[in-house]
Structure formats: structure tokens, C-alpha cells
C-alpha positions in Angstrom: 14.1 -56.9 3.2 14.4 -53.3 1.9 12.6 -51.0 4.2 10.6 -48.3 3.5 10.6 -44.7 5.2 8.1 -42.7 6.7 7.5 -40.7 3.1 7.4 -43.5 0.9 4.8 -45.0 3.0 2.8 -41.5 2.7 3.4 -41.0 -0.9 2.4 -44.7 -1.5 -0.7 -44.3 0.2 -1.7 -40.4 -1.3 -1.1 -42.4 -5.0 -3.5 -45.2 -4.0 -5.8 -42.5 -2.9 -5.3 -40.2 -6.3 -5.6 -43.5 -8.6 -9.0 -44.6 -6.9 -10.3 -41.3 -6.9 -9.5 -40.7 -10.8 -11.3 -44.6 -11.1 -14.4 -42.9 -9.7 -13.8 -40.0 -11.7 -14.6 -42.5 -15.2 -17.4 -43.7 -13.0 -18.9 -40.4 -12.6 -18.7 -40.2 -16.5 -19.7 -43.2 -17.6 -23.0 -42.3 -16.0 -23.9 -39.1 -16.4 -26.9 -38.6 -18.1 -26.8 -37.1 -21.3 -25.5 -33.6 -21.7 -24.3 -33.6 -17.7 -20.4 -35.0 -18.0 -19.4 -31.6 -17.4 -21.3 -30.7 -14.1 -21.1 -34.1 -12.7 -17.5 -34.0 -13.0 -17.5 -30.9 -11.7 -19.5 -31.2 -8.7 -17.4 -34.7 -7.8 -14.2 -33.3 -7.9 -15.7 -30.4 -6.3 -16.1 -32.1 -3.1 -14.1 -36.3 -3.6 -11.0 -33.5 -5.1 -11.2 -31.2 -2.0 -11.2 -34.8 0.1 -8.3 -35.5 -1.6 -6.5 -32.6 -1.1 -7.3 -32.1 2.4 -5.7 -35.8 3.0 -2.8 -34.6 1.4 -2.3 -31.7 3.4 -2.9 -33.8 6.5 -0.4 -36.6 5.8 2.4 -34.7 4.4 1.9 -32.2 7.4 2.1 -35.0 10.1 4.8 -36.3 8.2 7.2 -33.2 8.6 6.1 -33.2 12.0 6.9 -36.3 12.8 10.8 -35.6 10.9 10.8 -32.7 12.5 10.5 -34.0 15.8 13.3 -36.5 15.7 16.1 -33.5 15.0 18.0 -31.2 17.6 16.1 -28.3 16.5 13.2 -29.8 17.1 13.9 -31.2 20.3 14.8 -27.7 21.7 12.2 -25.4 24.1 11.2 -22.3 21.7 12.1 -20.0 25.2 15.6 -20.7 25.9 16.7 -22.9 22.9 17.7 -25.9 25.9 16.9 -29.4 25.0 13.4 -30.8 26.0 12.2 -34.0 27.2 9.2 -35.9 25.6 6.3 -36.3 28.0 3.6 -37.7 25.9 1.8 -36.9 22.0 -1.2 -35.1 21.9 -3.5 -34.6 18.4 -4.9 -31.1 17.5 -7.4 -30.5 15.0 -6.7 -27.5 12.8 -9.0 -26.0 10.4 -8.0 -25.3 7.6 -9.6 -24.0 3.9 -9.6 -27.6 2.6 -12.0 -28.6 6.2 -10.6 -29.9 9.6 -7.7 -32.2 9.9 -6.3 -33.3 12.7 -2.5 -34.2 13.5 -0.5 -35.9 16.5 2.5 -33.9 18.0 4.7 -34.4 21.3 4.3 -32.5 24.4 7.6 -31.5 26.1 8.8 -30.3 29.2 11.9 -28.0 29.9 13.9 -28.4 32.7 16.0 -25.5 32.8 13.0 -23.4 32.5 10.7 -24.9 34.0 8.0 -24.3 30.7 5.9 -27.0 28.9 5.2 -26.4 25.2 4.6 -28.0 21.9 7.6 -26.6 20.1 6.4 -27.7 16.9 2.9 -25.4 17.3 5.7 -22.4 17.0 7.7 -23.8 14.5 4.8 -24.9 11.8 2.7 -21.7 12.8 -0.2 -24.1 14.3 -0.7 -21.8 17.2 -3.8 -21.0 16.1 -6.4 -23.6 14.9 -7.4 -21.6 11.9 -5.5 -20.9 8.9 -5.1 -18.0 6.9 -6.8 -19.3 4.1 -9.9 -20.6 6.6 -9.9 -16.6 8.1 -9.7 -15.2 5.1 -12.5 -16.0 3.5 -14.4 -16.3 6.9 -13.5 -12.2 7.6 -14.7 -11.4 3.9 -18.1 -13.2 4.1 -18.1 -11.5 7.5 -17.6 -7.8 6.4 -20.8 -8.5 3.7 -23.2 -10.6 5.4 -24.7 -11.5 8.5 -23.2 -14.6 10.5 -25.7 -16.6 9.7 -25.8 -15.9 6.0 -22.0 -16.1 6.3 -21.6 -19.6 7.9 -24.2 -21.3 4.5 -22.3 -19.0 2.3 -18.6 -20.7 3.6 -20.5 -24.2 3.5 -21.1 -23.6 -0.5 -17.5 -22.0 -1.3 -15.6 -24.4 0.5 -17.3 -27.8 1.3 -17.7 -27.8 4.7 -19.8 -25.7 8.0 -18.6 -23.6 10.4 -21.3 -22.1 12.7 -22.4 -18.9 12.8 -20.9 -18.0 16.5 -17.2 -19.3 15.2 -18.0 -17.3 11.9 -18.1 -14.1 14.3 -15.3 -14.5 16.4 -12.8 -15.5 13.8 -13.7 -12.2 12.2 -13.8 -10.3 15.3 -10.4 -11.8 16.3 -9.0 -11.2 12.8 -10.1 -7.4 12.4 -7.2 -6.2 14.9 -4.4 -8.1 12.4 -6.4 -6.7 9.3 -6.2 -2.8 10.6 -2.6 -3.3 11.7 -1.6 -4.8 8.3 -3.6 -2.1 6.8 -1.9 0.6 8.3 2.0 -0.8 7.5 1.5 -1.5 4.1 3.9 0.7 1.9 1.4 0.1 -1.2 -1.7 1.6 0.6 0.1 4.9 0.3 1.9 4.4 -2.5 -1.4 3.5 -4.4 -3.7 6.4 -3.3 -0.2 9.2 -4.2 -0.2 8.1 -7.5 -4.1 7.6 -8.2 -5.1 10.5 -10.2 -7.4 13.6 -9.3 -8.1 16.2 -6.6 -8.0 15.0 -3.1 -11.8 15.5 -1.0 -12.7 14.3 1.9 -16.3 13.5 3.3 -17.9 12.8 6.2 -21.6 11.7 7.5 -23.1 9.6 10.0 -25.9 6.7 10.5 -27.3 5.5 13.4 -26.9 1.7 14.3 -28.6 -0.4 16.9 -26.4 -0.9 20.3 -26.5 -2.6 23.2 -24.5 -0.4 25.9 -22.5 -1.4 28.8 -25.7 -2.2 31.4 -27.2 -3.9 28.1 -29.7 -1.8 27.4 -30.2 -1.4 24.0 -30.1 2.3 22.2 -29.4 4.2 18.9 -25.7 5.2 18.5 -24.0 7.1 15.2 -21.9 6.0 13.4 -19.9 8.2 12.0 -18.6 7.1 8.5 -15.3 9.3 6.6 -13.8 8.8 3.2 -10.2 10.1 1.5 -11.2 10.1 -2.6 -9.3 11.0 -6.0 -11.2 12.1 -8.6 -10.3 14.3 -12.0 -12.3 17.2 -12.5 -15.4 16.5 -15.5 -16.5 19.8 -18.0 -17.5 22.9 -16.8 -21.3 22.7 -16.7 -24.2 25.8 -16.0 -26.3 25.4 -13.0 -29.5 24.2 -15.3 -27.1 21.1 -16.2 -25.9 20.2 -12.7 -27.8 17.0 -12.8 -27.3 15.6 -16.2 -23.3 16.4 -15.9 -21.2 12.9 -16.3 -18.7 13.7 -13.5 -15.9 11.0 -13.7 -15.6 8.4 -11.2 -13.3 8.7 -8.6 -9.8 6.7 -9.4 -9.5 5.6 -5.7 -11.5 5.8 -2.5 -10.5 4.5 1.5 -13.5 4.7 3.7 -13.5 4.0 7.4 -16.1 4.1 10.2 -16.7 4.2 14.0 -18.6 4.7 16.9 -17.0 7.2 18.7 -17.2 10.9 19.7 -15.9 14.0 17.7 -12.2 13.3 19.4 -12.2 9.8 18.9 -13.2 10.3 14.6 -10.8 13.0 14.7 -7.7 10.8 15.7 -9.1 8.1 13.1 -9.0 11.2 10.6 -5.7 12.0 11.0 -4.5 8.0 11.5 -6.0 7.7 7.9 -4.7 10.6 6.7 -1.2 9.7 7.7 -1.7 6.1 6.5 -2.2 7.8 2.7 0.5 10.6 2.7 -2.4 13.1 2.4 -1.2 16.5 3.5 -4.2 19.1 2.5 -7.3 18.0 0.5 -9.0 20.1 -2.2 -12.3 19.9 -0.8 -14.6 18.6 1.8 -18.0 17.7 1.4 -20.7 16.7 4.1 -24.7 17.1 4.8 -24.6 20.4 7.5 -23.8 18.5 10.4 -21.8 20.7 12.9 -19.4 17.9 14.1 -18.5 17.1 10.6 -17.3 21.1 9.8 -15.3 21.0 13.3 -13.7 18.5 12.3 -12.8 19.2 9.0 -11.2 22.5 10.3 -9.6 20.4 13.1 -8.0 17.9 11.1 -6.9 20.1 7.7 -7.3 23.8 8.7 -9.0 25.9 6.5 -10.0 24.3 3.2 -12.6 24.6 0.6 -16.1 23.6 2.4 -19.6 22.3 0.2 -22.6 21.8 1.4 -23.7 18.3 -0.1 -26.8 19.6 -2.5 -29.0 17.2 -2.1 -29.6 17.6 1.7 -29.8 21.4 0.8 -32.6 20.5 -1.9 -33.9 18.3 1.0 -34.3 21.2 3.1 -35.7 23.4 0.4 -38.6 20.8 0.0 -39.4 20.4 3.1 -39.8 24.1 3.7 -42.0 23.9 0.4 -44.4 21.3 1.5 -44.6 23.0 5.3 -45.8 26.0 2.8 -47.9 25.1 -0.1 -48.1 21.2 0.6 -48.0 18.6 -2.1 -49.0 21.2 -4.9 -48.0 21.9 -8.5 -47.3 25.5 -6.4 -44.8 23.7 -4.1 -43.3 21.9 -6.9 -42.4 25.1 -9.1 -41.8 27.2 -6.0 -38.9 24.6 -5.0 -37.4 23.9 -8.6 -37.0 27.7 -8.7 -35.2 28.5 -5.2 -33.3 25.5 -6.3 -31.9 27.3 -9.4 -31.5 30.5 -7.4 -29.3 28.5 -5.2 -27.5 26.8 -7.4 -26.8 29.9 -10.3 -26.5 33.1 -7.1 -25.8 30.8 -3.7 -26.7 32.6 -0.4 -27.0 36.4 -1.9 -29.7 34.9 -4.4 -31.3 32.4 -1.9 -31.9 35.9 0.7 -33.7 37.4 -1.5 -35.8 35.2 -2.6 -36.8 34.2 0.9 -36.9 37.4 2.5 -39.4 38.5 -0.5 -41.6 35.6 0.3 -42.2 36.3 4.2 -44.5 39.4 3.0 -47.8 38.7 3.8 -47.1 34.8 5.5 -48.5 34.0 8.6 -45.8 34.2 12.0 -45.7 29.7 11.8 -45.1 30.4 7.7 -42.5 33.0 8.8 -41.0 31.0 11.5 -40.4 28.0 8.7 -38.7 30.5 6.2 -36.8 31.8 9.1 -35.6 28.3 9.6 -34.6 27.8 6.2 -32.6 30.9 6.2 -30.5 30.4 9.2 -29.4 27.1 7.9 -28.1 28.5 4.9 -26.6 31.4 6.5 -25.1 29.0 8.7 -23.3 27.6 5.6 -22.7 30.5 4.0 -19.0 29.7 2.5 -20.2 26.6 1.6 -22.6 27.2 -0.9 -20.3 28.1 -3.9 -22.3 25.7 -6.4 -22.2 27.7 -9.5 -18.3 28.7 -9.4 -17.6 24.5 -8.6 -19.8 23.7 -11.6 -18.2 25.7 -13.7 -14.5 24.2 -12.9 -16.0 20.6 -13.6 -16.1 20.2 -9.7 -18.5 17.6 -7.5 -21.0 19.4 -5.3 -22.9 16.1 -3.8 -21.6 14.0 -1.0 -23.2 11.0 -2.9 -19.9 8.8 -2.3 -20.4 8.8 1.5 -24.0 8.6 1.3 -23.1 4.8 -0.4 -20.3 4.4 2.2 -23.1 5.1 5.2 -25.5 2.6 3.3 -23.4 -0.2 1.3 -20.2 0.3 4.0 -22.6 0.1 7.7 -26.5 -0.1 6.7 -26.6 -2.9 4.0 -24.1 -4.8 7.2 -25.0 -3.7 10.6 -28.6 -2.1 10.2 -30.1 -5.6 9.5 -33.5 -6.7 11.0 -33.2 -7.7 14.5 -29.2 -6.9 15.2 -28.0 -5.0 18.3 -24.3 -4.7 18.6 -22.3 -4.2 21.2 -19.9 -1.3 20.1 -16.0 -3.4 19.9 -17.2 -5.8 17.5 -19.8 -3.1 16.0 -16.4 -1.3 15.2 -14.6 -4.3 14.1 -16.6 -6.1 11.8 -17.0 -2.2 10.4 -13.2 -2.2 9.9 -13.8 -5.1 7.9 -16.7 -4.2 5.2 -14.4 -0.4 5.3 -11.3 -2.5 3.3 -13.9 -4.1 1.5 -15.5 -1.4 -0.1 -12.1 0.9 -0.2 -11.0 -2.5 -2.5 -8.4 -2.5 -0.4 -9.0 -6.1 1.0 -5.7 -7.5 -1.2 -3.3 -5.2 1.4 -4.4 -7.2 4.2 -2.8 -10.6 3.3 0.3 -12.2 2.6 0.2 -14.5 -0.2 2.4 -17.3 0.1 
């Protein structure tokens, strides 16, 4: 009698499996109810087809194994290449995108060095019991949602749960290889030289929830940076500063940490090294000392702006402290604005040195306020002469960096992070909203 080998048996059995399933599959058809072939269908092979293909992947899988196995190469210790001897077999489960499987392979000792191993862990790449697929989508649900959220979102893409304490450390283990194949990728750089535009960077923080070293928990800043491209728009007037349609910017890489100045500084320059960015055209941020030091720290001297809607903010403020929520206030404020905007500093002086005659010393003390923080940013207040050469004088982009990049992810109700996997699962929704999440993984 003829004898079968191991892959006829698997084949025979994967096309007893395929024609039953495609049996079912008429099933499933014949009764539907009217007008739902097309979702029943779907929804069976859905979850029966994903069944299917995660039997194949188990049984040809333990089937190279098992070939594997019997040859010299795979007989050898992965150390010093010296022939092994077979102690026992021992199953591990993997999981995989298709759901868990689990597979049978032999445990071997070497005698010249003295090691145990499953050689065939190293040779298949089963080290690990997840697979890049599995991690993959695990780390992007990760960088947008909470764990929770994460672990019912996986359960409807792929079939199957994972709970929400494995959903965090497969992301938290998987951020390291994420930044790592970030940083070595030629077409990160190669992408943001030829995207088109005028280099700026910004720079702003947030504050996040943390749970220190002793565990007690306390409010730490995250401090949020972005490399952008953008083309200059039309020249515009002051008056039409916001109605102007500046275009958007043809590519953006954001990152994020919780560190000190030193520490954001390094990740500055590792960024800026990453992209082949030498000098920038601009740099944009709310006021914040830190962010100006570092600025001059990381690119020297370089054309500084005051973002204008914190500057409005401050205007406002000052307004209310003065003539409180008035039609007064309102006009007073939409014309310093202007004055700002059209004449910068020289303008804004005037107008606030004029308006400390006759004002109380806690009216004077407010307008004194006012006036040291723009002094304090007096080369950074050119609005009129960047409107004019179609240039952006708002630090909106890092504004939606500090909220969609770390609120939106790690500001949500109840969360206290320690600060490693704080930075690491920021590392994450950074790619994410950079689009730069296709970098980070070989395709086979």
C-alpha cells in the first residue's frame, strides 16, 4: 500500500476543511432572509473564514516544523552550530492576527555547550508569542485609545480578545522597536527633504496625570515638538489675518516627552538629525521661556513668533481685569489687537502707556503686566511683515499635537501614568499623527 507523507495528510485534511466550510457557506445563503445574502455571507466568512485560515496557518506551520526537525540543520544548537540531542517536545501557543494557535516542537540539549534551547523558536522567529501582525494592530489601537477601549476594538477587527493588561504591554514592549525602526529608516528623511515648503518648528507643553517614583500621584508637562513643511499662502493685510486660507502643511513629525529642558533638547536634535533638517525658517510657540531657550539651543538664532492667539489671550484677559465683560472691553481688545497686529510692540507701547493715565495703581499694575510680556517678546512680534509674505503667525499645529497627539490619549478620565510607559505609548500616537506609522513595519 502506497503511503502518504506528512503534507499530503495536511493538505488532505485543510481541503476537507475548505469543502465543508464552502457547504456551509450555500447553507448560510439558502437561508438568509430576504435582502441579507450579502451580510450573512459576510459576517460567516468573517469569523468560520478566519477559522479556516487560522487552521491553515497552524497545520502547515507544524508541518515545516516537524520537516524541519528531522534535518542536520535543524538538529544543530543555534550557539555553536554542534549537533543536539532530543530531550522531549513541548507545545507553545502563539498568537497570532488570525487568534491563538498552538504548535508542538522538541527541546534539545547541547553537550558541547552545555545550553538547552528550542532551535526551531530561532529559526521560525517564534521567540516571541506574538506576531507582527498581532502587535501591529495591538500598538495602533494602543497609540488612539485607552486599553480597555483597545482590547473590544481588537475583539471586532480581528475575531478574537486580548485583555486590556496584555493590550498595554504588547504596546509598551513594542514602542522601543517602533522608535528604533523610526529612526533608521532612509525614507523618513528622504520623505520630509523632498516635501515641499519652509521648514518651522514648534514647541508647547500639556500637563498629564503621573504617578512618581514613591507613587504619589502629581501633574507633570509634557512637553510636545513638531518639524513641519508648509508653502507660503498670499500676502494678506492685518484686517485679513483671520479669514487668510494658509495652505496646509505638506508634511509634519511630532514627538513628545516628559522630560526636562536637557532631555527635550537631545530629542530636538535626535529628530532633527533623523530628517536632515539643518536650519528652520521659523519657530513658533506660546511665550513659554523653556521653549525660546531651546529654540536658540538647538538651531541658533532663527526667526522667532509669538503664536497670536495666546497673545490675543493675554490681551483679553487684561481687558476683562479692566472693563469686565463689556461692549467697552470688547472694542477696547479688537482694537489693541489690530495695533498689534498692523505696528507690533512700537504700536502696542503706545497704546498701553496712553491708557495708564488716570487708572488706579491694581489697573496700572495689570497694564504693566501686559507690557512686560510683550516687551519680553519683542523680536517676536513681527505679525504684519509675516502676513504680508503669506507666512503662518499661529502655533495652531502644535496646539492639535498637545490635544489630538497626548490629551485626546493620556488626559482621559481617571488615568495616572507612570512616566516610561507615559513616554512610550506617546511615541506611539507621535507616528501616528506624523502618518508616519507605514515606516515602522516591514511588510512581508
Amino acid at each position: 500500500m502506497k503511503s502518504h507523507s506528512p503534507s499530503s495528510n495536511v493538505r488532505t485534511l485543510l481541503h476537507e476543511k475548505l469543502d465543508a466550510m464552502l457547504d456551509e457557506c450555500d447553507l448560510v445563503m439558502d437561508n438568509a432572509e430576504f435582502g441579507q445574502v450579502l451580510n450573512d455571507l459576510d459576517h460567516f466568512l468573517f469569523t468560520e473564514g478566519r477559522n479556516f485560515a487560522k487552521e491553515v496557518l497552524k497545520q502547515k506551520l507544524q508541518e515545516r516544523i516537524e520537516r524541519n526537525e528531522t534535518t542536520t540543520k535543524g538538529k544543530q544548537c543555534p550557539h555553536c552550530q554542534k549537533k543536539t540531542k532530543v530531550h522531549y517536545k513541548k507545545p507553545k501557543t502563539l498568537t497570532t492576527s488570525n487568534g491563538p494557535i498552538t504548535v508542538r516542537r522538541r527541546y534539545r540539549r547541547c553537550s558541547p555547550c552545555k545550553k538547552s534551547s528550542f532551535p526551531v523558536d530561532v529559526t521560525f522567529g517564534m521567540e516571541k508569542s506574538y506576531t507582527t501582525g498581532l502587535t501591529r494592530i495591538v500598538s495602533r489601537c494602543c497609540g488612539l485609545w485607552s486599553y480597555r477601549l483597545s482590547a473590544d476594538t481588537i475583539k471586532e477587527l480581528i475575531g478574537f480578545r486580548l485583555s486590556p493588561t496584555t493590550v498595554g504591554n504588547i504596546a509598551d514592549q513594542t514602542a522601543s522597536e517602533i522608535a528604533e525602526r523610526l529612526q533608521n529608516h532612509p525614507d523618513v528623511r528622504s520623505d520630509f527633504q523632498k516635501a515641499k515648503g519652509e521648514t518651522e518648528f514648534y514647541a508647547d507643553g500639556t500637563f498629564v496625570h503621573i504617578r512618581n517614583e514613591f507613587g504619589k500621584a502629581e501633574w507633570r508637562e509634557f512637553k510636545v515638538g513638531a518639524y513641519a513643511k508648509r508653502l507660503r499662502g498670499l500676502s494678506a493685510l492685518p484686517t485679513e489675518w483671520h479669514t487668510r486660507t494658509l495652505p496646509e502643511p505638506s508634511v509634519v513629525s511630532a514627538f513628545a516627552s516628559i522630560a526636562d529642558k536637557a532631555g527635550f533638547q537631545e530629542l530636538c536634535q535626535s529628530m532633527r538629525r533623523t530628517l536632515g533638517v539643518g536650519g528652520v525658517s521659523s519657530a513658533l510657540g506660546d511665550g513659554a521661556k523653556w521653549i525660546w531657550n531651546v529654540v536658540r539651543e538647538v538651531f541658533g538664532k532663527t526667526d522667532e513668533c509669538l503664536d497670536v492667539y495666546h497673545a490675543s489671550e493675554h490681551i483679553s484677559d487684561c481687558g476683562k481685569a479692566l472693563f469686565g465683560e463689556s461692549q467697552s472691553k470688547m472694542e477696547w481688545f479688537e482694537r489693541i489687537r489690530n495695533v498689534l497686529l498692523s505696528e507690533g510692540l512700537g504700536g502696542v507701547e503706545r497704546e498701553l502707556l496712553s491708557l495708564k493715565v488716570g487708572l488706579k495703581e491694581s489697573q496700572i499694575n495689570l497694564v504693566d503686566s501686559l507690557l512686560d510680556y510683550f516687551c519680553g517678546n519683542a523680536g517676536r512680534l513681527d505679525y504684519c511683515g509675516r502676513l504680508a509674505a503669506g507666512r503662518v503667525i499661529g502655533s495652531g499645529l502644535i496646539e492639535g499635537a498637545c490635544k489630538n497627539l497626548v490629551g485626546r490619549r493620556l488626559k482621559q478620565t481617571g488615568a495616572c501614568w507612570r512616566v516610561e510607559r507615559a513616554n512610550r505609548i506617546a511615541l506611539i500616537s507621535a507616528v501616528l499623527y506624523s502618518d508616519q506609522w507605514k515606516y515602522c513595519w516591514k511588510s512581508p
